[in-house]
N, C-alpha and C positions, 0 to 999 in steps of 0.2 A: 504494500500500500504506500502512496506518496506522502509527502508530508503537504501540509497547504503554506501558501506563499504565504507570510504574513508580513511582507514589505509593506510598506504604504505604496501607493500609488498614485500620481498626478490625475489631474482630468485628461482624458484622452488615451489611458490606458498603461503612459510609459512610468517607468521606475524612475527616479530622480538618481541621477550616476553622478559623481564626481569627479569624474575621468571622462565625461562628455567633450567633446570637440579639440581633445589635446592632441590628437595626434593632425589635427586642420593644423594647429598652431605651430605645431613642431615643422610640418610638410613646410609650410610659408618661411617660416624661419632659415630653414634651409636654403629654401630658393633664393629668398634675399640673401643669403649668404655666396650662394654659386654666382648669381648676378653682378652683387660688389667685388669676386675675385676677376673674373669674365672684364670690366668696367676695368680695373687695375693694372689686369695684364694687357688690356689695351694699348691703357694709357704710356706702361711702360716698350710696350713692344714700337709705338707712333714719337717716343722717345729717344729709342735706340736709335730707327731708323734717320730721324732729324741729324742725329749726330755723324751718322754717317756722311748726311748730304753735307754736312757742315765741314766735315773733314775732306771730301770729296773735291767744295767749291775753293778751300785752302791748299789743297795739293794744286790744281790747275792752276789758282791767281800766281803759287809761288814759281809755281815753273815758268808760265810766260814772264812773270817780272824777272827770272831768272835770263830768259831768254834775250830780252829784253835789257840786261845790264851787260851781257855780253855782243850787242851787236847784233845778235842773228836776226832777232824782229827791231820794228819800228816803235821808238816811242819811252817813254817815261818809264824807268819799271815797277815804281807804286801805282802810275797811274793804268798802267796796262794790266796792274794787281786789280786796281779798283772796276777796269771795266771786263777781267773775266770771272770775276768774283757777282757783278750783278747779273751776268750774262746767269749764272747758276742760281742766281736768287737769297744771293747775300753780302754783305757788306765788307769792304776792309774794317778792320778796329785800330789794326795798325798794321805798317810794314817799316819794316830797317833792310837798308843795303849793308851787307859786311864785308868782310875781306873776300879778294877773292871771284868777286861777282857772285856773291850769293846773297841772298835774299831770303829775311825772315817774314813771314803773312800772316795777319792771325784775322780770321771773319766771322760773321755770325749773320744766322739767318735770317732773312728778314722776316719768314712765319715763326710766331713764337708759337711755343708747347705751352698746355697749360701746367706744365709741371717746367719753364722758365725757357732761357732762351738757346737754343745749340749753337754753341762755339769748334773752330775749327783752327788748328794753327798747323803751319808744315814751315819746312827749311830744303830751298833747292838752290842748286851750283852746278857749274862744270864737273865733267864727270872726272872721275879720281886719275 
């Protein structure tokens, strides 16, 4: 023979649980948590790649400025830093001529990241 329920009962038939809707809240929990890492690793992946371009558009200004204190091209070699540095979609911040004909470049992007700005510096010369 069974025993009889002697729970109380709400209107409408259910048992009052207190363990109702926790596992809704744990699920959402979650998700907002997969979502803000998803958002992070975005942010840091649109990061990397900036820096990249950042060091990309300083390797090319230093070399034509390179190029450029040696003769081979026409022209200034900060200034011929500063127009293939925008060509790539960033700025000189500075350049110095050294011994040598070589040439230091340091640029940054002109898109900023929301996590600050990419910087890029290189050093090119006559080869060895």
């Amino acid at each position: 023979m069974s025993r009889p329920d002697t729970r109380r009962t709400r209107r409408g038939g259910h048992t009052p649980d207190p363990e109702r809707g926790a596992g809704t809240v744990l699920a959402l929990g979650l998700g907002l948590l997969v979502v803000l890492a998803a958002v992070l690793i975005a942010l840091l992946s649109q990061s990397a790649a900036m820096a990249f371009r950042a060091a990309a558009a300083a390797d090319l200004a230093a070399l034509g400025a390179a190029d450029a204190a040696r003769g081979i091209a026409p022209g200034e070699p900060c200034a011929v830093a500063a127009e293939v540095a925008h060509r790539n979609g960033a700025r000189v911040l500075s350049c110095a001529e050294g011994a040598g004909s070589t040439v230091q470049v340091r640029t940054e992007l002109e898109v900023r990241t929301p996590l600050g700005a990419a910087t890029g510096l290189a050093r090119a010369g006559p080869p060895p």
